[in-house]
ZADO-1210 file (C-alpha; in nm, 4 decimals, padded with zeros to 6 digits):
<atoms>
<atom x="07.2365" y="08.8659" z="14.2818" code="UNK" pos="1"/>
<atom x="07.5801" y="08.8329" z="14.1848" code="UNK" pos="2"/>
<atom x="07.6325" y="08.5824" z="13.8622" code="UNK" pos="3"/>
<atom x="07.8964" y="08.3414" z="14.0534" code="UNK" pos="4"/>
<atom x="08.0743" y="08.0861" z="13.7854" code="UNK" pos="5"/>
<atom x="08.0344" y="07.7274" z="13.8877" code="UNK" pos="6"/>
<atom x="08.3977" y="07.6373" z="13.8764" code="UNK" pos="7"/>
<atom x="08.3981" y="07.9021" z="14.2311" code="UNK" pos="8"/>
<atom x="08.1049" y="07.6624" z="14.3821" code="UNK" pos="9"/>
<atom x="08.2222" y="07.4091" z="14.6106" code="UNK" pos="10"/>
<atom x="07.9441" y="07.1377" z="14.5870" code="UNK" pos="11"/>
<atom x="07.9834" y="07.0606" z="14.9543" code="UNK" pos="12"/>
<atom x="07.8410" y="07.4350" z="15.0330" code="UNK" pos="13"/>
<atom x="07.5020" y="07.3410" z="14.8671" code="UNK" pos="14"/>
<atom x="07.4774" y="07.0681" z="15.1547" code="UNK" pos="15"/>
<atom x="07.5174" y="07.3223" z="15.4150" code="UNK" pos="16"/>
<atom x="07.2987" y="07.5788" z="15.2334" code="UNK" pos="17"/>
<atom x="07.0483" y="07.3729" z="15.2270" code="UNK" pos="18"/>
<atom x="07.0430" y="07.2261" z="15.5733" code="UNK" pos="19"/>
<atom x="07.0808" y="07.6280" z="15.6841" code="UNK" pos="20"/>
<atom x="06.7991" y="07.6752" z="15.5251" code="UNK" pos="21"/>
<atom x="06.5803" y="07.4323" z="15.6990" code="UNK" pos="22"/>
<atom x="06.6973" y="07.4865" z="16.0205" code="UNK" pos="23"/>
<atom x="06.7973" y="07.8681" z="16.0567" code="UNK" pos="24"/>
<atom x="07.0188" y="07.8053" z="16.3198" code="UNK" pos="25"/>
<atom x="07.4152" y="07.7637" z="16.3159" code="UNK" pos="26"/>
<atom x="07.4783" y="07.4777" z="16.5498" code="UNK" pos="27"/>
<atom x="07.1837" y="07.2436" z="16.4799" code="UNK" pos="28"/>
<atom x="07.3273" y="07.2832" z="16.1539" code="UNK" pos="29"/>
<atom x="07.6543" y="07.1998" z="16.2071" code="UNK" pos="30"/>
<atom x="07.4976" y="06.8825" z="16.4241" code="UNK" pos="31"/>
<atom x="07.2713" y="06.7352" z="16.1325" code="UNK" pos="32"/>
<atom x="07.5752" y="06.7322" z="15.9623" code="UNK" pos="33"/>
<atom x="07.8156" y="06.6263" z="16.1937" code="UNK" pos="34"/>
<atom x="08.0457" y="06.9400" z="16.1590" code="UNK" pos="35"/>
<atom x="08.1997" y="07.1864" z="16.4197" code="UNK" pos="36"/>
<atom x="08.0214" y="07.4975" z="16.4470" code="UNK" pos="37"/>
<atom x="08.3453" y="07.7338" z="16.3477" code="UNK" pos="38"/>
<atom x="08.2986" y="07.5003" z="16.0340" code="UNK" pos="39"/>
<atom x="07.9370" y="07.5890" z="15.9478" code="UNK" pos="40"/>
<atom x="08.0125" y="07.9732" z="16.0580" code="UNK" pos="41"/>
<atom x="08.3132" y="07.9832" z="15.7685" code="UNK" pos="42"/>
<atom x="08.0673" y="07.7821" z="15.5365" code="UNK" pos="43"/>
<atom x="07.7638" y="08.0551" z="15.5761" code="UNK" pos="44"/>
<atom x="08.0109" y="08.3446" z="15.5537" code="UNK" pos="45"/>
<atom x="08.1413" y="08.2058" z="15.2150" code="UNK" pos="46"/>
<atom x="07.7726" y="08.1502" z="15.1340" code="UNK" pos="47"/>
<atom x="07.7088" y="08.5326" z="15.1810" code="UNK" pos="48"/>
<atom x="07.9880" y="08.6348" z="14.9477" code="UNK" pos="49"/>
<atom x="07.8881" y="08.4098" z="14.6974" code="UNK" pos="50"/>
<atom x="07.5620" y="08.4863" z="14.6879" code="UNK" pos="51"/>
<atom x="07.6173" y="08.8973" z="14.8432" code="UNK" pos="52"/>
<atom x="07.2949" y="08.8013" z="15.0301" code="UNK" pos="53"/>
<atom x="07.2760" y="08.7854" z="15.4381" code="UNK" pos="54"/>
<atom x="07.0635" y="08.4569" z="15.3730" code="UNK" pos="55"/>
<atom x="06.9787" y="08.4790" z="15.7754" code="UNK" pos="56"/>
<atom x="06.8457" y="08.7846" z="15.9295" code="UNK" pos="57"/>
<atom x="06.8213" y="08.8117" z="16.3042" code="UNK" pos="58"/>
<atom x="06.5560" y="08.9936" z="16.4787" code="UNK" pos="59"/>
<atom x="06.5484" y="09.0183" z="16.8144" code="UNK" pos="60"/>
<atom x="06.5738" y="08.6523" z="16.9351" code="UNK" pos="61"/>
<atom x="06.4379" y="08.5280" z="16.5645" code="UNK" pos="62"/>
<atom x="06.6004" y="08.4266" z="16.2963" code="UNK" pos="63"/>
<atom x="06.4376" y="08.4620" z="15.9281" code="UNK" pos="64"/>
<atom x="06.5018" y="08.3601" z="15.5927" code="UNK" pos="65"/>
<atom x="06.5927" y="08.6609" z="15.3652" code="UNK" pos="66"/>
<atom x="06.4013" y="08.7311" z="15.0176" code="UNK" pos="67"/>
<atom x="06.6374" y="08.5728" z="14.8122" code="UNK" pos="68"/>
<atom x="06.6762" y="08.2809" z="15.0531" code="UNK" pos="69"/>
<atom x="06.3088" y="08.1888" z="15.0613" code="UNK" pos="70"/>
<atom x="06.3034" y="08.2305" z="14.6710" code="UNK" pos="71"/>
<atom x="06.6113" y="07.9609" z="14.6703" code="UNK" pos="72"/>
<atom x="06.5062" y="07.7054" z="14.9478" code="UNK" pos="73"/>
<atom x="06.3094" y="07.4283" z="14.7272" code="UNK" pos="74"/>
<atom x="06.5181" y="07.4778" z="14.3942" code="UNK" pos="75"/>
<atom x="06.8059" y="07.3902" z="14.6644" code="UNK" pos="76"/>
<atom x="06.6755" y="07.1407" z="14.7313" code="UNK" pos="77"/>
<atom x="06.5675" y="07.0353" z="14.3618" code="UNK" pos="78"/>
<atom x="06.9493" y="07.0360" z="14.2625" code="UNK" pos="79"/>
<atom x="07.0775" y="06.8603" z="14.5594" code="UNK" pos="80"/>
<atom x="06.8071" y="06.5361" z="14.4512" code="UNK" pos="81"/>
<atom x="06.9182" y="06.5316" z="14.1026" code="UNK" pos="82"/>
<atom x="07.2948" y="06.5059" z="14.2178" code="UNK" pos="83"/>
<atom x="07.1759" y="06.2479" z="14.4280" code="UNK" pos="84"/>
<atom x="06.9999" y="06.0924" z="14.1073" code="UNK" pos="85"/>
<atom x="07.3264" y="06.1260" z="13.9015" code="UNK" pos="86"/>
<atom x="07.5816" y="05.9757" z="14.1411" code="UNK" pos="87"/>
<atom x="07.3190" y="05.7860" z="14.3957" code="UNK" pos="88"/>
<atom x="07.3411" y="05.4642" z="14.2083" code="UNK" pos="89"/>
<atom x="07.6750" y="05.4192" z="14.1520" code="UNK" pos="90"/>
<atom x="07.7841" y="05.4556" z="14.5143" code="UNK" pos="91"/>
<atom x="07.6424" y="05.1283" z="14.6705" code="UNK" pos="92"/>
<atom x="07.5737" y="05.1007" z="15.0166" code="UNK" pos="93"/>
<atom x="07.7795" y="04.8632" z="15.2540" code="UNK" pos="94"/>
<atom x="07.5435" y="04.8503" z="15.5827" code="UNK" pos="95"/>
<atom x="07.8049" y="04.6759" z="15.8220" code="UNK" pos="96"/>
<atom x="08.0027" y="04.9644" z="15.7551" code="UNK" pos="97"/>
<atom x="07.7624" y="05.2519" z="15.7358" code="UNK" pos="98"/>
<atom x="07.7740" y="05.5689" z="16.0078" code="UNK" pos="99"/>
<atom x="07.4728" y="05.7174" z="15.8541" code="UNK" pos="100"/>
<atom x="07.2141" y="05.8598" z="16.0660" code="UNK" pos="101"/>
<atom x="06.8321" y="05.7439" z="15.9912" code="UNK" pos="102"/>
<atom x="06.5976" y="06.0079" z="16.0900" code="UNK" pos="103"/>
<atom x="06.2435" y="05.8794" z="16.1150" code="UNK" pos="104"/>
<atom x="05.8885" y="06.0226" z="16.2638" code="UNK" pos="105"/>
<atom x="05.6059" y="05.8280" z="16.3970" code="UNK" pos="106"/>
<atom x="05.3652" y="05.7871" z="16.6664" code="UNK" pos="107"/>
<atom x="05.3459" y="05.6059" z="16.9963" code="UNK" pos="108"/>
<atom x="05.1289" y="05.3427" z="16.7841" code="UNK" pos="109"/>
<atom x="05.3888" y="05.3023" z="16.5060" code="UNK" pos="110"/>
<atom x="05.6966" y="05.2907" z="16.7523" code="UNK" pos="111"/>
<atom x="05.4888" y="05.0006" z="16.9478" code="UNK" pos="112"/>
<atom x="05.4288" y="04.8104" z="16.6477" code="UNK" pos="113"/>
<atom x="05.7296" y="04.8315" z="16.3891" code="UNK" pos="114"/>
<atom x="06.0236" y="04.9845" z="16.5818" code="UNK" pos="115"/>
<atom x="06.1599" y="04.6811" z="16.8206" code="UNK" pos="116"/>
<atom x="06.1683" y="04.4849" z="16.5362" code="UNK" pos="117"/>
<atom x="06.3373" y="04.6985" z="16.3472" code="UNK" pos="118"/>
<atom x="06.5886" y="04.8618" z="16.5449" code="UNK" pos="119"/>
<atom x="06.6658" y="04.4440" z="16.5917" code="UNK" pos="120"/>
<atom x="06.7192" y="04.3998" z="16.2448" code="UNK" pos="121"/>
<atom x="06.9034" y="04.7629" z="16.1883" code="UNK" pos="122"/>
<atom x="07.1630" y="04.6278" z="16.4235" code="UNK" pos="123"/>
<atom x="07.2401" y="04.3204" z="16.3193" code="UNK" pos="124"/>
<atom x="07.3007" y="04.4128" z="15.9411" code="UNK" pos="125"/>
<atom x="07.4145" y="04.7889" z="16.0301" code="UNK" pos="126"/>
<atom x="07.5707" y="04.8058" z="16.4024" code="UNK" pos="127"/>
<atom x="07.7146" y="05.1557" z="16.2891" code="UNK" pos="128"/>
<atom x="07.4400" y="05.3248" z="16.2059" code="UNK" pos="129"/>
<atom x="07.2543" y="05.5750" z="16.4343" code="UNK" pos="130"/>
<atom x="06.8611" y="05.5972" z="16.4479" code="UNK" pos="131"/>
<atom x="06.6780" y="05.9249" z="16.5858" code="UNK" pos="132"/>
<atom x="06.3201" y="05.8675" z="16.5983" code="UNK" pos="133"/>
<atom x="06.1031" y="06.1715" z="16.6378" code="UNK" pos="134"/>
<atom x="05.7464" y="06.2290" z="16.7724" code="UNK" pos="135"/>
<atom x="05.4731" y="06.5078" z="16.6092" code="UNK" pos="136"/>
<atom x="05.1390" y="06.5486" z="16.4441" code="UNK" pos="137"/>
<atom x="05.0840" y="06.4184" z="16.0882" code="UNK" pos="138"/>
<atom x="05.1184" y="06.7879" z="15.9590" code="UNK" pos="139"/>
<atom x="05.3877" y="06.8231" z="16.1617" code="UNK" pos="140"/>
<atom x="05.5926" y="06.4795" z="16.0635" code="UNK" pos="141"/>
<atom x="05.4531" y="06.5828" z="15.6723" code="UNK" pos="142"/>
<atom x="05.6386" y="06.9248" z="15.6943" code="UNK" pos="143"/>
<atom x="05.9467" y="06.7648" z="15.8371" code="UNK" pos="144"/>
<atom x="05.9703" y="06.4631" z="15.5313" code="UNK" pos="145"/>
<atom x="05.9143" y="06.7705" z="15.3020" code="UNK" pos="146"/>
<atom x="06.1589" y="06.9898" z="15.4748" code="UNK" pos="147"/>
<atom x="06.4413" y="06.7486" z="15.4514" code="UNK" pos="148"/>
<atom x="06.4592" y="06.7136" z="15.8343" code="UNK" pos="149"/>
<atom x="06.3868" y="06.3293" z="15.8439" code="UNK" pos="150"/>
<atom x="06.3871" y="06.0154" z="15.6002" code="UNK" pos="151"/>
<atom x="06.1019" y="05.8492" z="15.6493" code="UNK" pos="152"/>
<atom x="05.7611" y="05.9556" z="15.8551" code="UNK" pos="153"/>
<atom x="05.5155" y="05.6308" z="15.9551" code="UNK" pos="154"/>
<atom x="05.1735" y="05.6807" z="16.0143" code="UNK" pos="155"/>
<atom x="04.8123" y="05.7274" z="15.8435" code="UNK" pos="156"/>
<atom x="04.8561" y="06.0465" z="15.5704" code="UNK" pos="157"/>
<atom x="04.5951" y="06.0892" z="15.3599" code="UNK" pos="158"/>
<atom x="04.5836" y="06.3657" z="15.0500" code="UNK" pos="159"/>
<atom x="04.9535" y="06.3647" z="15.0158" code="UNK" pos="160"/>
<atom x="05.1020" y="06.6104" z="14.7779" code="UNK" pos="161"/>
<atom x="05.2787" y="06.5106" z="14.4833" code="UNK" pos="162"/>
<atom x="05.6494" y="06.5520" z="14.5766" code="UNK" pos="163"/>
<atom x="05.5455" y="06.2946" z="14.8699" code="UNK" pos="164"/>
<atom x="05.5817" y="05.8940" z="14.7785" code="UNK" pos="165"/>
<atom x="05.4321" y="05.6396" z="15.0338" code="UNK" pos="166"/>
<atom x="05.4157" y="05.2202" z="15.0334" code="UNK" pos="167"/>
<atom x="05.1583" y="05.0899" z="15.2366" code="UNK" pos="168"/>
<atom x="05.2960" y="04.8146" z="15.5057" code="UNK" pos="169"/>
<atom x="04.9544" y="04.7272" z="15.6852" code="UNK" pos="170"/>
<atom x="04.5953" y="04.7218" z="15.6591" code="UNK" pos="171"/>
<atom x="04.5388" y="04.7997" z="16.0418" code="UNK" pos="172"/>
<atom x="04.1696" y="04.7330" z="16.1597" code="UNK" pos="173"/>
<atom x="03.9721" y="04.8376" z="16.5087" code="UNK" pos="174"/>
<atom x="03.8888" y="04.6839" z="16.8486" code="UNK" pos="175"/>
<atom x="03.7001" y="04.8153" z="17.0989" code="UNK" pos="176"/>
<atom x="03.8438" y="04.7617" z="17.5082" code="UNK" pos="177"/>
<atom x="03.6171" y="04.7851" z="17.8480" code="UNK" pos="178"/>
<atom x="03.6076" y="04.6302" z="18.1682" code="UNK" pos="179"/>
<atom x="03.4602" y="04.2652" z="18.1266" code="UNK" pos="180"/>
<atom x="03.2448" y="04.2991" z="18.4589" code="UNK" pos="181"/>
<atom x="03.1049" y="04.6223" z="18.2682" code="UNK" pos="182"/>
<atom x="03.0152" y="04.3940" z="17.9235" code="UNK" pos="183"/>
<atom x="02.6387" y="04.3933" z="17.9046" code="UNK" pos="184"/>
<atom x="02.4973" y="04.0947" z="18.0579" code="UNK" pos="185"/>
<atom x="02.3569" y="03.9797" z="17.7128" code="UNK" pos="186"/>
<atom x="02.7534" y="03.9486" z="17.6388" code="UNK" pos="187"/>
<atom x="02.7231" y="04.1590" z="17.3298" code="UNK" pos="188"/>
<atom x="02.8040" y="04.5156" z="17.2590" code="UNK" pos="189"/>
<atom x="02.5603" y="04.6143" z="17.0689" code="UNK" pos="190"/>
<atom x="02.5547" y="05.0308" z="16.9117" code="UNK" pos="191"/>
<atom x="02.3130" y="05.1352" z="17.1243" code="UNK" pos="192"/>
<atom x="02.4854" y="04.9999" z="17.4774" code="UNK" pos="193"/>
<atom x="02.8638" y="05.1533" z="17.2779" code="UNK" pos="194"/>
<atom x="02.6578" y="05.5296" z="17.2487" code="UNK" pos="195"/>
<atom x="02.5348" y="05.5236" z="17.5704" code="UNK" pos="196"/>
<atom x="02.8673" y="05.4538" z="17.7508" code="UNK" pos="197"/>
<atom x="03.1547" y="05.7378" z="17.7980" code="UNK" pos="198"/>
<atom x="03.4564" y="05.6636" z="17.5676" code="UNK" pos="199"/>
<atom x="03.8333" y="05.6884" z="17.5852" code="UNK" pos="200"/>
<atom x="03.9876" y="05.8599" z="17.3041" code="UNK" pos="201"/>
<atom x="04.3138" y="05.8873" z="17.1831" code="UNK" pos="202"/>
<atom x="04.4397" y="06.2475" z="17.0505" code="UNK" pos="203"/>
<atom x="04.7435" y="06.4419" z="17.0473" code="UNK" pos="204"/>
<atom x="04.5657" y="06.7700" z="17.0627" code="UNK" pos="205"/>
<atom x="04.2374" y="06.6809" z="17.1560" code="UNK" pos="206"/>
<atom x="04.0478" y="06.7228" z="16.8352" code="UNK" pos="207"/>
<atom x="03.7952" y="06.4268" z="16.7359" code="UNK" pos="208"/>
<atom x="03.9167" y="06.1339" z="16.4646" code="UNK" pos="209"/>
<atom x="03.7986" y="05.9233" z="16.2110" code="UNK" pos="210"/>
<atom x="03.5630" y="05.7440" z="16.4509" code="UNK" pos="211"/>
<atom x="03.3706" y="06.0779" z="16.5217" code="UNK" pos="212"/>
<atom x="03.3896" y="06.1701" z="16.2336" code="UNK" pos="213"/>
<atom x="03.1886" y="05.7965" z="16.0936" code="UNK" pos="214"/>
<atom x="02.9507" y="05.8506" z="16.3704" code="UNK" pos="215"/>
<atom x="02.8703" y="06.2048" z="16.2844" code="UNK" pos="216"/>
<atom x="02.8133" y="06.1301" z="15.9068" code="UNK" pos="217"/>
<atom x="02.5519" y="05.8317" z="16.0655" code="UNK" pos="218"/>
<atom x="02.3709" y="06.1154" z="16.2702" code="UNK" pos="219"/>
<atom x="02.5294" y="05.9575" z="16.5847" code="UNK" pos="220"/>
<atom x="02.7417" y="06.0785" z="16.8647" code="UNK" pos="221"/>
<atom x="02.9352" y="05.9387" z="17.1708" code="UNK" pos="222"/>
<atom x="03.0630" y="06.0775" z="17.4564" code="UNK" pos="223"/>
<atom x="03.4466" y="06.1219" z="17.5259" code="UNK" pos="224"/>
<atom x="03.4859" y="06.1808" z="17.8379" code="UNK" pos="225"/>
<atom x="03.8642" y="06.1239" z="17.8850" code="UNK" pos="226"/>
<atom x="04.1297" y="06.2494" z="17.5923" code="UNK" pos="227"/>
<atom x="04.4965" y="06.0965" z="17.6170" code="UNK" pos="228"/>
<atom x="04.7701" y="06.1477" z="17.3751" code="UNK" pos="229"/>
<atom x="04.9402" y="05.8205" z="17.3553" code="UNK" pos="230"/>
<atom x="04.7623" y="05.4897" z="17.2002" code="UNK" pos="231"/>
<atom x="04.9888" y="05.2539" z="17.4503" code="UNK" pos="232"/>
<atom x="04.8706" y="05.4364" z="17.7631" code="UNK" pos="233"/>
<atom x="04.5127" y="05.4252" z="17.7099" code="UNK" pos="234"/>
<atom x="04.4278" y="05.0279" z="17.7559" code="UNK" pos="235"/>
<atom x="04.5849" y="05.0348" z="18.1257" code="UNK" pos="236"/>
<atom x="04.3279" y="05.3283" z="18.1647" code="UNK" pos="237"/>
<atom x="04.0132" y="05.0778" z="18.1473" code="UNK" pos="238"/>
<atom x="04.0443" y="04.8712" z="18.4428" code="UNK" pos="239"/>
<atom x="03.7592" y="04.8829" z="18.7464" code="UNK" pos="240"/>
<atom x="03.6316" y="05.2060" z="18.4619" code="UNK" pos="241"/>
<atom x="03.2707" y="05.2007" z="18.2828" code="UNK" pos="242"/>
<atom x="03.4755" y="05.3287" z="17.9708" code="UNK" pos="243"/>
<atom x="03.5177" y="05.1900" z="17.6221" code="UNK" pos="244"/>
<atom x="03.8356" y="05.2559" z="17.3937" code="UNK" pos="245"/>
<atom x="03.8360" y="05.2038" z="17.0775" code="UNK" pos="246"/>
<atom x="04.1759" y="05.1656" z="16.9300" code="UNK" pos="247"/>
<atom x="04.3514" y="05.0235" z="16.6147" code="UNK" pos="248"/>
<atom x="04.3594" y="04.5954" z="16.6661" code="UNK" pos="249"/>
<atom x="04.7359" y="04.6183" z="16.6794" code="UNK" pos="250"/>
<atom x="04.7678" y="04.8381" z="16.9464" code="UNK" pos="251"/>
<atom x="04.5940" y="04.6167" z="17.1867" code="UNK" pos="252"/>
<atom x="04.8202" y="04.3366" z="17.0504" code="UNK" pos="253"/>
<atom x="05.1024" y="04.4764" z="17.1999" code="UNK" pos="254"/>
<atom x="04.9963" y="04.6227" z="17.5197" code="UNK" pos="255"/>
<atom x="04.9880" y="04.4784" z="17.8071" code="UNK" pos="256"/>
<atom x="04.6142" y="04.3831" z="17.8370" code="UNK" pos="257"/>
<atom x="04.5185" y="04.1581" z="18.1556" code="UNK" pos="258"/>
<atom x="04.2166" y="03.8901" z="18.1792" code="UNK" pos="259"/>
<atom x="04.0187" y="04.1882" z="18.3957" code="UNK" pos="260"/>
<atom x="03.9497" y="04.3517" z="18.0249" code="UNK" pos="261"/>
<atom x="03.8056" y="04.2106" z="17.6912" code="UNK" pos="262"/>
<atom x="03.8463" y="04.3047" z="17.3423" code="UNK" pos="263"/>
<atom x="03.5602" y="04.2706" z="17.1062" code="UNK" pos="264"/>
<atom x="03.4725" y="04.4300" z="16.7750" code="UNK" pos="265"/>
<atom x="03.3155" y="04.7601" z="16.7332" code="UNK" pos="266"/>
<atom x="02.9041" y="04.7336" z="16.6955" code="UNK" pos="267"/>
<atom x="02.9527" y="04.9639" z="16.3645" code="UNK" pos="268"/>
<atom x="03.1489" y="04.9028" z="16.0865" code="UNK" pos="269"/>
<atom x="03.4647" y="05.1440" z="16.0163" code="UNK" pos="270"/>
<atom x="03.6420" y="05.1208" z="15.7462" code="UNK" pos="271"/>
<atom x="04.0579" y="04.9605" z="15.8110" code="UNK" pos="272"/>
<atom x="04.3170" y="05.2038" z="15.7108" code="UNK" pos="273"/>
<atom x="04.6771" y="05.1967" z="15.5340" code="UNK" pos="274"/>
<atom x="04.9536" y="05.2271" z="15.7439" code="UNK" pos="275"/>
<atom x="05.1856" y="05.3358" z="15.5576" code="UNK" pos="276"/>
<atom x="05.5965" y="05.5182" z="15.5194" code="UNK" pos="277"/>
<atom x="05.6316" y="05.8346" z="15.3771" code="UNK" pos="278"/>
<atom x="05.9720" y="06.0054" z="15.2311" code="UNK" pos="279"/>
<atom x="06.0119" y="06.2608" z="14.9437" code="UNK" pos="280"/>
<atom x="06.0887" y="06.2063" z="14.6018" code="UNK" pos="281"/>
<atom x="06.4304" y="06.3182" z="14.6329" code="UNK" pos="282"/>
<atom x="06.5231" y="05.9970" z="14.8308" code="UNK" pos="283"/>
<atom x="06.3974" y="05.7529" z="14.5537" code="UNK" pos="284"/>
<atom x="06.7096" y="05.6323" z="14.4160" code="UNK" pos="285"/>
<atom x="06.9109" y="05.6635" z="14.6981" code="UNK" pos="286"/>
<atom x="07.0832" y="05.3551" z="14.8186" code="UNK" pos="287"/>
<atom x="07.0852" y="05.4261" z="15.1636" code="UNK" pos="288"/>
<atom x="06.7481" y="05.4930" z="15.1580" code="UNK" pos="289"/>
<atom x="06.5962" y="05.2148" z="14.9558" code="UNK" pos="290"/>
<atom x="06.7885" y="05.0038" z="15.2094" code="UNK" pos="291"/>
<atom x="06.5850" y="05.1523" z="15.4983" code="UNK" pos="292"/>
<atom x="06.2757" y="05.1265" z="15.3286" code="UNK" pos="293"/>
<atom x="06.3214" y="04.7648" z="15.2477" code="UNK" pos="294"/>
<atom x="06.3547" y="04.6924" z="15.6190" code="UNK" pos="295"/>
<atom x="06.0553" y="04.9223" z="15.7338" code="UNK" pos="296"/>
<atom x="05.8841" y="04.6949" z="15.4851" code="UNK" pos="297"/>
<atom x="06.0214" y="04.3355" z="15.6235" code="UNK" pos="298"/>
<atom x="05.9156" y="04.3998" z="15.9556" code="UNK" pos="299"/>
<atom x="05.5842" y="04.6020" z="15.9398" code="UNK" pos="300"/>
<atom x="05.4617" y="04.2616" z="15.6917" code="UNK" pos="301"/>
<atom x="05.6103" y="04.0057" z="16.0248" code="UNK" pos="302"/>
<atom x="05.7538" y="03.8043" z="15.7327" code="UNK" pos="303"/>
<atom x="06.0838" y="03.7812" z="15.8885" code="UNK" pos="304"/>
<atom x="06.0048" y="03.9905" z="16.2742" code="UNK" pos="305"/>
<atom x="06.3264" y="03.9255" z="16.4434" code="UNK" pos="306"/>
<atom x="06.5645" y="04.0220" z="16.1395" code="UNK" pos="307"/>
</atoms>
């Protein structure tokens, strides 16, 4: 690799290297970062000079990193978090006049229970601001916080690496849903009555969760005989059905659950879990950031719901 002096770096290229990097592709590039795609073109042609490197190599209809791009992608990113560091706190952040884009990742369950109240309170304080909000898998949403792609992922993540920091905004518990003319005629749910009936479960891909996962280290199994992959779709599944969901408490909170279903708690105990935001180190100290965080926080904890 050439040895290029710094004075011939313009800092603004290590934005677009980096973002060309993640996405390997010239005009989703050039949207992320609000730029025409002529611009990005000039900016990865410059790159290439600099750095006498092809950076993207196309094969076929693929695109691939080169060698010396790979080798370059996280230190990239390393340099572009301690400029953020150096300069990050003494550019405040003005949220009425803000056009920065929040990019966050969660599931159906997360978007149902913080996101109304927070896009509420994102625009009254920042009307200029644009949210995307993403859908995916936790490895999926984990790959994108690492990755740069989005701010902040919400969901349940545990074994995080160390580059990844989290707060927790909820202790979420579980409820289990069924028809009330199906509820044993004792009135109770008891374990043996919850094994014998087929269950509802909710899965993006199908595999088995926590729940399965308790019964199996119990020596006990139930019986899934229906697999959706949203949370809020599965209550209005229940009706005039001998099936029992068992989702997180909040969930049935905010669905639209009528008096032909009741909600009792599960016959076995499973542990709660943390709810929690996720973002990458390199995001601590920015303003911006922090900001968002702060309101993910206000609203997940209902201490002030309606902003």
């Amino acid at each position: 690799m050439v040895n290029v002096l710094l004075r011939n770096i313009d800092l603004n290229l290590l934005v677009v290297l980096d973002v060309l990097l993640t996405e390997k592709h010239v005009t989703r590039t050039g949207e992320r970062l609000h730029l025409s795609q002529p611009a990005i073109s000039h900016s990865l042609s410059k790159l290439r000079s600099l750095l006498d490197d092809p950076i993207l190599i196309r094969k076929g209809n693929e695109v691939y990193l080169s060698a010396l791009a790979l080798n370059i992608q996280m230190p990239v990113k390393e340099v572009l978090s301690q400029i953020e560091t150096l300069f990050g706190n003494s550019i405040a952040f003005e949220p009425a006049s803000s056009q920065r884009t929040f990019n966050l990742a969660m599931s159906d369950y997360g978007a149902a229970i913080v996101l109304p109240r927070l896009l509420v309170r994102i625009r009254k304080q920042a009307p200029n601001t644009t949210v995307v909000v993403t859908q995916g898998s936790r490895p999926g949403m984990l790959e994108q916080v690492t990755q740069g792609k989005i701010d902040l992922a919400l969901g349940v993540f545990p074994g995080l690496p160390a580059d990844i920091a989290q707060s927790t905004l909820f202790e979420e518990t579980f409820s289990c849903l069924l028809d009330r003319k199906t509820l044993p005629s004792n009135g109770v749910l008891d374990l043996d009555s919850y094994l014998m009936r087929p269950h509802i479960s909710v899965s993006m891909d199908g595999s088995i969760g926590e729940i399965d996962n308790l019964l199996r280290a119990q020596g006990l199994h139930r019986r899934i005989a229906v697999s959706v992959p949203h949370w809020r779709t599965a209550p209005r599944m229940i009706s005039q059905t001998d099936l029992i969901l068992t989702v997180a408490t909040r969930t049935l909170d905010e669905a639209e659950v009528d008096d032909t279903l009741i909600k009792l708690s599960p016959p076995l105990a499973i542990p709660p879990f943390p709810f929690v935001q996720i973002w990458h180190h390199r995001f601590n100290e920015d303003p911006a950031h922090k900001w968002l965080r702060e309101q993910v926080e206000q609203v997940a904890s209902h201490r002030d719901p309606a902003g």
